[in-house]
C-alpha positions in Angstrom: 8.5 2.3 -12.9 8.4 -1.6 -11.7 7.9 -0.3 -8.3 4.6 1.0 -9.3 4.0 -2.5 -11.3 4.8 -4.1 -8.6 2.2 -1.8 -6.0 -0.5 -2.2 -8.4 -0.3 -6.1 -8.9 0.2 -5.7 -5.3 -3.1 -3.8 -4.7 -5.3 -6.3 -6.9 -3.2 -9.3 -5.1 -4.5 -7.8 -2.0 -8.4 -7.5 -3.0 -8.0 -11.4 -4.3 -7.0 -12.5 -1.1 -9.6 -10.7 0.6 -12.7 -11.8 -1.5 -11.4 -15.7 -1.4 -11.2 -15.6 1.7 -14.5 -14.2 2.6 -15.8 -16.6 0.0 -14.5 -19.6 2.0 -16.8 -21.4 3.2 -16.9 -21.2 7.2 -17.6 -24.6 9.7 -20.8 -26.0 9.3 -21.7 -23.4 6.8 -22.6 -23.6 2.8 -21.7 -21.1 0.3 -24.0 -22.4 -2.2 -27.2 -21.6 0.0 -26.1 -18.1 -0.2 -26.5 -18.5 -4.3 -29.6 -19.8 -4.6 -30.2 -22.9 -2.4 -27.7 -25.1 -4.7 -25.6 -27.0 -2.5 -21.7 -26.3 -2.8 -20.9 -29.5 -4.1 -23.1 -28.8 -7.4 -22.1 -25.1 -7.3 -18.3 -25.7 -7.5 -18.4 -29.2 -8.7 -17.8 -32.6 -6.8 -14.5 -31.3 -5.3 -16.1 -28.8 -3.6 -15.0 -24.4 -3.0 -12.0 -25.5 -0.5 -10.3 -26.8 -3.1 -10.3 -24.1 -6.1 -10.4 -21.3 -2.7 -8.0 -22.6 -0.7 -5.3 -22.2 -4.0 -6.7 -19.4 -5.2 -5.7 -18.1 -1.7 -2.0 -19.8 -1.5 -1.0 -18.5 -4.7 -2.1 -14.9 -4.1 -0.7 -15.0 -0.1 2.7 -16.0 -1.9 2.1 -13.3 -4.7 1.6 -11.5 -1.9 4.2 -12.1 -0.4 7.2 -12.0 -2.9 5.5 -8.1 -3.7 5.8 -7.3 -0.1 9.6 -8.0 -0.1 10.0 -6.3 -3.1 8.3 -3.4 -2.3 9.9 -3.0 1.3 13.6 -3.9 -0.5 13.4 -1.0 -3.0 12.3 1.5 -0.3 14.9 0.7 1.7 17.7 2.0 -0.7 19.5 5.1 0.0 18.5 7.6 -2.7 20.9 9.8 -3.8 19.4 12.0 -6.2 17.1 14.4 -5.2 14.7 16.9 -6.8 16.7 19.8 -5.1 19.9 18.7 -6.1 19.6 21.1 -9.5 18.4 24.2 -7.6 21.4 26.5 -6.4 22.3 27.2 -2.9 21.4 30.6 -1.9 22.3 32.3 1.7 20.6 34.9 3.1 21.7 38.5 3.4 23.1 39.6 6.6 20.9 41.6 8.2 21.9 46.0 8.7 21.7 46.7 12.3 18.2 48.7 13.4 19.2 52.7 13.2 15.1 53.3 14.3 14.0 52.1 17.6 11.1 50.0 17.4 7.5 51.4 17.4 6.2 52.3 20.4 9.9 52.5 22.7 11.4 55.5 23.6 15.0 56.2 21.8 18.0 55.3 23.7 20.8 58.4 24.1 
């Protein structure tokens, strides 16, 4: 059960990251031009997209992260129950020796 909280805060950690960082803006370019015309500084305020982006990004990385060890430390434990555990052993019968010859082969004396 918290290994699946854990994947799905995972998964939406995971598109976060991804749409901040292709929101970033890139050297020399604006990511307010792509809104409109409005320059970045007006479209995120006087501080600017790195700011509010480039946290945005560091907290979800370290979200990231922390899920990432969780995830790999609780699939790395020995399970011991298993979903055949319940169901009994069965062998199989012993199998009678042939008394006809195969189709096809002539009988042996």
């Amino acid at each position: 059960m918290l290994a699946t909280i854990t994947t799905v805060i995972h998964v939406i950690v995971s598109i976060i990251i991804i749409i901040a960082v292709l929101l970033q803006v890139g050297k020399g370019a604006s990511i307010g031009s792509s809104f409109g015309g409005a320059s970045s500084q007006t479209l995120f305020g006087s501080a600017g997209p790195a700011t509010i982006l480039t946290k945005i990004t560091y907290i979800c990385v370290a979200i990231f992260m922390l899920t990432s060890l969780f995830l790999t430390y609780t699939s790395g434990k020995s399970r011991t129950k298993s979903i055949m555990s319940d169901v009994p052993v069965t062998t199989a019968p012993a199998e009678a020796p042939a008394t006809t010859p195969p189709a096809g082969l002539p009988a042996q004396k």
